[in-house]
DRENRO-556412 format. One record per residue (C-alpha): residue number from 1; residue in one letter; chain; x, y, z. Coordinates in steps of 0.5 Angstrom, whole numbers, plus 500, padded with zeros to 3 digits. Layout:
<sites>
[NUM,A,A,[X,Y,Z]]
...
</sites>
This chain:
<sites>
[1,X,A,[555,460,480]]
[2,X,A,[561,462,484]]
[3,X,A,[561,464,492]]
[4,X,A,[558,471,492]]
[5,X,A,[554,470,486]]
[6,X,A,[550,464,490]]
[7,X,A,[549,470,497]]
[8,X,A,[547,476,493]]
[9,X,A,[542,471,489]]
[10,X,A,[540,468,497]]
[11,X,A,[540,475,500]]
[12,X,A,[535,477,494]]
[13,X,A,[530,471,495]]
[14,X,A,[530,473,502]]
[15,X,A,[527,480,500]]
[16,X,A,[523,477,495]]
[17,X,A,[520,473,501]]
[18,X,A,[520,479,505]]
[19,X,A,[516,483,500]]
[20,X,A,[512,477,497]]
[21,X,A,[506,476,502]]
[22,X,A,[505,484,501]]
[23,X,A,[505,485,494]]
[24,X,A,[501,478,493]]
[25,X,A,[495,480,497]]
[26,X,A,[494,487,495]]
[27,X,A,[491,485,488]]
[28,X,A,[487,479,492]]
[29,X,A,[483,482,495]]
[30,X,A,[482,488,491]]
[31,X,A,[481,483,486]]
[32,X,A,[477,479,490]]
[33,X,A,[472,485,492]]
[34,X,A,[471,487,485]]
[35,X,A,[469,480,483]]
[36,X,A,[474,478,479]]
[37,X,A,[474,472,475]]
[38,X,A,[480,467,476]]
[39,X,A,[484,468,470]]
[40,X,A,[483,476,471]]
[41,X,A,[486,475,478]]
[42,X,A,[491,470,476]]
[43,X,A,[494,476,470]]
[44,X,A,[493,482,476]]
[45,X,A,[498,478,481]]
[46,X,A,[502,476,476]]
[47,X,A,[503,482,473]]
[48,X,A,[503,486,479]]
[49,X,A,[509,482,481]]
[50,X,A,[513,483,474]]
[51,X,A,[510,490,476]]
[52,X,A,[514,491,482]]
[53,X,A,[520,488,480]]
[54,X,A,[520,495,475]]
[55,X,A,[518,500,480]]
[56,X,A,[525,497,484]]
[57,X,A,[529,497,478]]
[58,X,A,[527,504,477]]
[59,X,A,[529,506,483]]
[60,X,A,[535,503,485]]
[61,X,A,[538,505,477]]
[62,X,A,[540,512,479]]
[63,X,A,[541,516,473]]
[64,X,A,[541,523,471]]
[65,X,A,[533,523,471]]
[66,X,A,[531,518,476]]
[67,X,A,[533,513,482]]
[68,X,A,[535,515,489]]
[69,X,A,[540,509,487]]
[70,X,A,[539,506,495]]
[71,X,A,[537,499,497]]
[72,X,A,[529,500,496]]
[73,X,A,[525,495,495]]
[74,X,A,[518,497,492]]
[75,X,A,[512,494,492]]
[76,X,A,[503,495,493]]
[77,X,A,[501,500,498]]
[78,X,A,[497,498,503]]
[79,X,A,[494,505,503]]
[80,X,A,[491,504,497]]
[81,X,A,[487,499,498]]
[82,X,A,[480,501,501]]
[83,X,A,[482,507,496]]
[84,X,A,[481,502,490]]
[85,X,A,[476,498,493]]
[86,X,A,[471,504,494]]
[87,X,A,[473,507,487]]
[88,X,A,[472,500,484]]
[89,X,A,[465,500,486]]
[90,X,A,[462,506,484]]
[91,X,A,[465,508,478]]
[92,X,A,[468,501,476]]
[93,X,A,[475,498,475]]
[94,X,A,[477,502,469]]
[95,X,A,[477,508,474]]
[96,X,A,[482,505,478]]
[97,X,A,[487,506,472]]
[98,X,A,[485,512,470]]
[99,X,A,[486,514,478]]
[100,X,A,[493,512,478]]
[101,X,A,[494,514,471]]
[102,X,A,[493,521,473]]
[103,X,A,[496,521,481]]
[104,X,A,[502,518,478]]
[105,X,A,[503,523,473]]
[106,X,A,[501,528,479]]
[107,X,A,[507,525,483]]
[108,X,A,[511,526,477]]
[109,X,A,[509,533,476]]
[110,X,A,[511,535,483]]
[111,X,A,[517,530,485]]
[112,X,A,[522,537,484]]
[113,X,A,[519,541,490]]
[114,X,A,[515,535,494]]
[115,X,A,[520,535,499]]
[116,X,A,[519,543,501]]
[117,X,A,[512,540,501]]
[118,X,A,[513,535,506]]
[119,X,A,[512,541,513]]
[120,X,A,[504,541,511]]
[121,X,A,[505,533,511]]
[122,X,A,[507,532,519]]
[123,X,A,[505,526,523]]
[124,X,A,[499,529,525]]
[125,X,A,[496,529,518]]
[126,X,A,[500,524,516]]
[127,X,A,[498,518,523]]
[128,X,A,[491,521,522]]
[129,X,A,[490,518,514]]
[130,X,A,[494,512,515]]
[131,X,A,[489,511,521]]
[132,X,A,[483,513,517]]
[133,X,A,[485,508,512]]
[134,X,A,[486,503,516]]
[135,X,A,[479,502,520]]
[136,X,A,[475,503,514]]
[137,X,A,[479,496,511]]
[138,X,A,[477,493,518]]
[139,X,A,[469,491,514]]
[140,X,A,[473,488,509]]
[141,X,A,[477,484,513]]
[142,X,A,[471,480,516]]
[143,X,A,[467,480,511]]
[144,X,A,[472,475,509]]
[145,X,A,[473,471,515]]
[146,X,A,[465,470,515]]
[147,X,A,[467,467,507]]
[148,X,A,[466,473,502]]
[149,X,A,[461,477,502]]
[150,X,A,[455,474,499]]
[151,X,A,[458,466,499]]
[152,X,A,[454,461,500]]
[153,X,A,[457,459,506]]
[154,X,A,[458,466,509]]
[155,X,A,[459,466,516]]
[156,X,A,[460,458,517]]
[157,X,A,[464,455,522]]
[158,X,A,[469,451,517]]
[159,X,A,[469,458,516]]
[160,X,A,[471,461,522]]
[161,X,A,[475,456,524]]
[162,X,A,[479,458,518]]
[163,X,A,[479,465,519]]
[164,X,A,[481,465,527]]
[165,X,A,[486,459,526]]
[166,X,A,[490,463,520]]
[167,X,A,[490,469,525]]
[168,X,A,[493,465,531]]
[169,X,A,[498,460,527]]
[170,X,A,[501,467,524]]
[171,X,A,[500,470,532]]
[172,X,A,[504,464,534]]
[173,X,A,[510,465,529]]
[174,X,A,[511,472,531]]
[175,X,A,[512,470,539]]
[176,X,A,[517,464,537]]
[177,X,A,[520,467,532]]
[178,X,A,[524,474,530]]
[179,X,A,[528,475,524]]
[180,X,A,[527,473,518]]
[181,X,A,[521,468,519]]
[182,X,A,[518,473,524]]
[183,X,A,[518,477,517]]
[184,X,A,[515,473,512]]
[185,X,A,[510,470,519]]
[186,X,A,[503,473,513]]
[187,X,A,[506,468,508]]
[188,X,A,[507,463,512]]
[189,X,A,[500,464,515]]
[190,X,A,[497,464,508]]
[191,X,A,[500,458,506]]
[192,X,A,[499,454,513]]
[193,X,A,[491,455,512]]
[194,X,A,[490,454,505]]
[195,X,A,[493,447,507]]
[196,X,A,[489,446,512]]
[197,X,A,[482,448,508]]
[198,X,A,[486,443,503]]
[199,X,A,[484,438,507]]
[200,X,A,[477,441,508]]
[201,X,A,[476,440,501]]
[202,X,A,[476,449,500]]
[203,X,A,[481,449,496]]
[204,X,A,[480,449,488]]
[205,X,A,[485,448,483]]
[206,X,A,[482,448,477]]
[207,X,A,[485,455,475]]
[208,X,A,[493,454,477]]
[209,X,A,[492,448,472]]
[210,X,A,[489,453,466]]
[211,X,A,[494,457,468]]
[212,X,A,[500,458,462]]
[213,X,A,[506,457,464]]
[214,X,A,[509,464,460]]
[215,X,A,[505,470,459]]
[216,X,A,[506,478,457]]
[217,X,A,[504,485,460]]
[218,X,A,[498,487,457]]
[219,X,A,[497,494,456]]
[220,X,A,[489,497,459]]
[221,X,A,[488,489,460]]
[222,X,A,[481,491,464]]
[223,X,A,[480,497,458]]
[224,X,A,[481,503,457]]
[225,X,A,[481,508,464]]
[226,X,A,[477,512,465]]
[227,X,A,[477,518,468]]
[228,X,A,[473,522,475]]
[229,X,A,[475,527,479]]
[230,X,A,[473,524,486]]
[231,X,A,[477,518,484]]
[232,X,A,[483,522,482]]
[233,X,A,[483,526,488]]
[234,X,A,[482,519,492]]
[235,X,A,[489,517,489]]
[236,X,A,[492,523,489]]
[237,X,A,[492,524,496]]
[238,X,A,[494,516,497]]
[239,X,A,[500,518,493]]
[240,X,A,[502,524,497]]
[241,X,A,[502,520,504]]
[242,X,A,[506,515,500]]
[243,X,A,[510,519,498]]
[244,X,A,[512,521,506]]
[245,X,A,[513,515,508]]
[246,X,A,[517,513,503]]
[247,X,A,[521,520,505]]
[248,X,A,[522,516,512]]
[249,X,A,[525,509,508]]
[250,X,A,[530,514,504]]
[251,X,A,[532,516,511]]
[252,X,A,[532,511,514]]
[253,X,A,[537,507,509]]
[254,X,A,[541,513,508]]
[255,X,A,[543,513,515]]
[256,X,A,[544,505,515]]
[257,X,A,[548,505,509]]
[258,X,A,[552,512,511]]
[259,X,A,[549,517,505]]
[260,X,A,[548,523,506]]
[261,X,A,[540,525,500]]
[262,X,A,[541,531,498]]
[263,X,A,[534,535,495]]
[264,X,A,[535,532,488]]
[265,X,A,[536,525,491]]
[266,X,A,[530,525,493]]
[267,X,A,[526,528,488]]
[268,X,A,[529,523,484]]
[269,X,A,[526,518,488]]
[270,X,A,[520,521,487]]
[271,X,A,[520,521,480]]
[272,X,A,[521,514,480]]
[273,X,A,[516,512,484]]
[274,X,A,[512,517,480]]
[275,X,A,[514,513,474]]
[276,X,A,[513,506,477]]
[277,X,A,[505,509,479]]
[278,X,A,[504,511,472]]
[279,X,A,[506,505,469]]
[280,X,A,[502,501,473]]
[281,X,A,[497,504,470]]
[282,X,A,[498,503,464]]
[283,X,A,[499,495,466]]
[284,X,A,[493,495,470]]
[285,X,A,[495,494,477]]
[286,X,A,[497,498,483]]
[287,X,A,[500,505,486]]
[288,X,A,[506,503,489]]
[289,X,A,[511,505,495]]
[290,X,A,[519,503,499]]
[291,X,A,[517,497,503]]
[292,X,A,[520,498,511]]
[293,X,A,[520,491,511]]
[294,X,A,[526,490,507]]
[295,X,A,[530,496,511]]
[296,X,A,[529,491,517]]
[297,X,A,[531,486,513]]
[298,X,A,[538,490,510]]
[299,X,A,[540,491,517]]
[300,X,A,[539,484,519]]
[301,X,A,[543,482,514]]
[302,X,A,[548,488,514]]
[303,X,A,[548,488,507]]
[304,X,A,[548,494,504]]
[305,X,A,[549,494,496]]
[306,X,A,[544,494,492]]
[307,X,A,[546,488,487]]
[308,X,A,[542,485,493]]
[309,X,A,[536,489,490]]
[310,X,A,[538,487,483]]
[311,X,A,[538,480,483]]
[312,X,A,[532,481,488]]
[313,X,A,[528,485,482]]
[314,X,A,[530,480,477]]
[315,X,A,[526,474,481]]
[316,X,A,[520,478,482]]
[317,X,A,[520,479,474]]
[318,X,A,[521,472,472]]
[319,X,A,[516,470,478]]
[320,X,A,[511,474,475]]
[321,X,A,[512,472,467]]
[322,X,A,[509,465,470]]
[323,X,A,[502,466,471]]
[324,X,A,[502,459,474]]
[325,X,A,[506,461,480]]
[326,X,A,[499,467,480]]
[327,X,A,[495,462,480]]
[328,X,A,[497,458,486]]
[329,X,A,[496,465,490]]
[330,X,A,[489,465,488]]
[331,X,A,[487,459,491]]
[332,X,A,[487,461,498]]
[333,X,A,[481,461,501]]
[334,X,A,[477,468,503]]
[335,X,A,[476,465,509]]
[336,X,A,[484,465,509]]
[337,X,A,[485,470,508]]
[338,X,A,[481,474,512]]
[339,X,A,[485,471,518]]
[340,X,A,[491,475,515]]
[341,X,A,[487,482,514]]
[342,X,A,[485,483,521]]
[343,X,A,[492,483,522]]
[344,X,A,[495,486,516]]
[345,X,A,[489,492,517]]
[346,X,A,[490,492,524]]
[347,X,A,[497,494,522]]
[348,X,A,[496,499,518]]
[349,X,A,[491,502,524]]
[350,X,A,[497,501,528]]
[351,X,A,[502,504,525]]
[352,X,A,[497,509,524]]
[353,X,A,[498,511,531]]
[354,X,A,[504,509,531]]
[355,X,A,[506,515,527]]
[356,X,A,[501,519,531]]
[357,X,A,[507,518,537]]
[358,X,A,[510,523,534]]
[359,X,A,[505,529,536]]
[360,X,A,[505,533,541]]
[361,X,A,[498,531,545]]
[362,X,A,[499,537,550]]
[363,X,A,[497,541,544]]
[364,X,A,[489,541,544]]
[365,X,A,[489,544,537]]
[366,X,A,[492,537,535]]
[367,X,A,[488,533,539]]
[368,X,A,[482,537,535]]
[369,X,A,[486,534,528]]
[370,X,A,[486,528,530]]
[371,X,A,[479,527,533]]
[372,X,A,[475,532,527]]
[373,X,A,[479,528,521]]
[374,X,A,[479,521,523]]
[375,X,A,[471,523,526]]
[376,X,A,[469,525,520]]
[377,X,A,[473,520,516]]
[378,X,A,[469,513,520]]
[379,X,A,[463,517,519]]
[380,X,A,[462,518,512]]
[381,X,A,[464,511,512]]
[382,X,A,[459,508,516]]
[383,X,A,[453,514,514]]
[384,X,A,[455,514,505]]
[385,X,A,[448,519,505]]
[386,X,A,[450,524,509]]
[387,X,A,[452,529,504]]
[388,X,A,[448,525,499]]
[389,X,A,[443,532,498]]
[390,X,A,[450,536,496]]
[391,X,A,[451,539,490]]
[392,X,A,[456,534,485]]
[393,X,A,[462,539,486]]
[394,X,A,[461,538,493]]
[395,X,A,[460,530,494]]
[396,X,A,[467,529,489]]
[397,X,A,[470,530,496]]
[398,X,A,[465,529,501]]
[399,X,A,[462,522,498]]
[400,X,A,[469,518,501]]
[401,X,A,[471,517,508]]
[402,X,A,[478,517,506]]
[403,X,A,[478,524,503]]
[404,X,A,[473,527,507]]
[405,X,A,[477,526,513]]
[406,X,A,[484,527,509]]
[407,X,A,[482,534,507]]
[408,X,A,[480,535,514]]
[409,X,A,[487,534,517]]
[410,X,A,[490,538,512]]
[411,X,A,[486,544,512]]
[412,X,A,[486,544,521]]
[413,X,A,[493,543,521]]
[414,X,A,[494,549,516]]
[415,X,A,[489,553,520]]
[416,X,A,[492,551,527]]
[417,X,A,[499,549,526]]
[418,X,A,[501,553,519]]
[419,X,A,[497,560,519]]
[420,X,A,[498,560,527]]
[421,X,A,[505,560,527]]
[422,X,A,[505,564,522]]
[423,X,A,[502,569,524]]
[424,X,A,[505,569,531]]
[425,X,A,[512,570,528]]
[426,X,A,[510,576,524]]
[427,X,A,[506,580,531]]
[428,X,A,[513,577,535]]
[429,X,A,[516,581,528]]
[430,X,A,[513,588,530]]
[431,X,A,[514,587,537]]
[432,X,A,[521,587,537]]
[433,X,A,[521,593,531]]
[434,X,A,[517,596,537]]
[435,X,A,[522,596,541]]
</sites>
């Protein structure tokens, strides 16, 4: 292996580190709601793993078809793990795929005019989403700090200990460090506390010495999907606020590589993300999305080629044909982590309000957005029975937090923002033709 072979292939283990922790812990903690066996887990992170490198080649291979052809890096969205979680519980796994299965095909179907869509989209629907999905993940995070909902040693010292040592430890690393240890501060914080409940005598092996040592993608490997209209909706709504954050990581690598997108390079990144979602649930994992954290990485590292990205996704499929390497995953303690999702859930209520920054709060009409969606959002979260006397038709979308408050933002910032205005050009119109 000459010079240059050896850096692209160190600068693409770089991004498979940067994204790892990301795209691992997403299956182990739907999987771990779900009260997945060791061996279900093992296959759902593998292949979700094998999964992601796909979803990268389909975007950094530009074609006639699609790919937007910039260093994108796609991995789970975090967006769509309460989402899951919920879908899983009520109508069961199999409805999970069937929802991806359809928002995929859904992202597909509007990826030529999605970026004409992208204006009823703006930060106040998109923050108050993120920021609703976000808080309702924070019940998820403690129940697993406390052991794992319905463990025998649920709320255990050992246990906090684990939890609140894992937490300050990745804590720690962030103040330290900055570049590349700062961003892989998840994995590192997982890793440290799985040893320390090593010696603690919490952590099993058993499942990485079953584990095979090679494995293939199987098709519906939880059974055939199933199909229901609350569930669709749910994802179908997850995929649209990921499809606009995407937008931003398209943005964001065209000014650091200095390309201009045109309307059909973006729907050609739609389309691949479309592609990669439809297929993940076809091999039962996860919708997927552009993760920022590798735009950090390019622009620490000033390389900007996309061969980076090809070996990077060559490693994440060869990573996820070895189902040992899965199984080495799945031996984290929950106690563990939970530690690691109060920061990560945290994060996404962050950049929830992160996105919100960008509206303007002397306007009360966006203030009541905010407050009414992401009011309604918590509250069917905490009260589920509130709407329990409504009609089927009308509980599809009023049974989960998530779309509740979601539609909530989206049709306020219609009526405050889109028909106002609106309506406020077409009486400046007559004014003028008055005049």
């Amino acid at each position: 292996m000459n010079q240059s072979s050896l850096k692209t292939a160190s600068l693409g283990i770089q991004h498979v580190l940067a994204m790892y922790a990301g795209a691992v812990i997403v299956p182990l903690i739907v999987g771990g709601a779900l009260g997945l066996t060791g061996e279900q887990l093992t296959y759902l992170v593998s292949i979700d793993i094998f999964m992601c490198g796909i979803a990268t080649l389909l975007q950094v291979w530009k074609n006639k078809f699609f790919g937007i052809g910039l260093p994108v890096v796609l991995g789970c969205t975090f967006t769509a793990v309460g989402p899951m979680i919920s879908i899983g519980a009520k109508y069961g796994i199999t409805s999970i795929y069937g929802s991806i299965l359809a928002s995929g095909l859904f992202v597909i179907i509007i990826s030529t005019f999605f970026g004409k869509l992208v204006r009823f989209f703006p930060p106040v629907v998109t923050g108050s989403v993120v920021t609703i999905i976000g808080i309702t993940l924070i019940p998820v995070a403690m129940n697993n700090m406390a052991g794992g909902e319905g463990s025998a040693d649920y709320g255990s010292m050992d246990n906090l200990l684990l939890a609140f040592g894992t937490l300050i430890f990745i804590l720690v690393l962030y103040k330290m460090f900055t570049g590349f240890i700062r961003s892989v501060s998840i994995l590192l914080g997982l890793v440290a506390g799985t040893i320390a409940a090593m010696f603690m005598g919490k952590v099993n092996f058993s499942e990485v010495g079953e584990a095979s040592w090679f494995h293939m993608a199987q098709p519906f490997y939880f059974g055939m999907p199933t199909f229901d209209i609350a569930a669709i909706l749910t994802m179908i709504l997850v995929a649209m606020v990921s499809l606009v954050e995407s937008t931003g990581v398209y943005f964001a690598l065209g000014d650091i590589t200095d390309r201009k997108l045109s309307e059909e390079d973006l729907s050609k990144g739609y389309r691949a993300e479309g592609l990669a979602i439809f297929l993940g649930g076809i091999f039962n994992v996860f919708p997927y999305t552009a993760y920022s954290q590798n735009v950090g990485l390019i622009q620490l590292s000033g390389v900007k080629k996309s061969n980076v990205i090809y070996a990077a996704a060559t490693f994440l499929i060869i990573l996820g044909l070895v189902p040992k390497i899965g199984a080495l995953t799945t031996v984290i303690p929950s106690a563990v982590l939970g530690g690691a999702m109060v920061a990560m859930f945290g994060m996404v209520v962050a950049y929830g309000i992160k996105m919100l920054s960008r509206v303007d709060f002397s306007s009360q009409e966006n203030l009541l957005i905010i407050a009414c969606s992401v009011g309604m959002g918590l509250g069917v979260t905490a009260v589920p029975e509130l709407f329990s006397k409504m009609p089927e038709a009308v509980r599809i979308l009023t049974d989960n937090g998530i779309v509740a408050g979601s539609l909530m933002a989206i049709f306020l910032n219609l009526f405050f923002n889109v028909f106002s205005r609106q309506r406020d050009k077409r009486v400046v119109l007559q004014e003028q033709k008055a005049s």
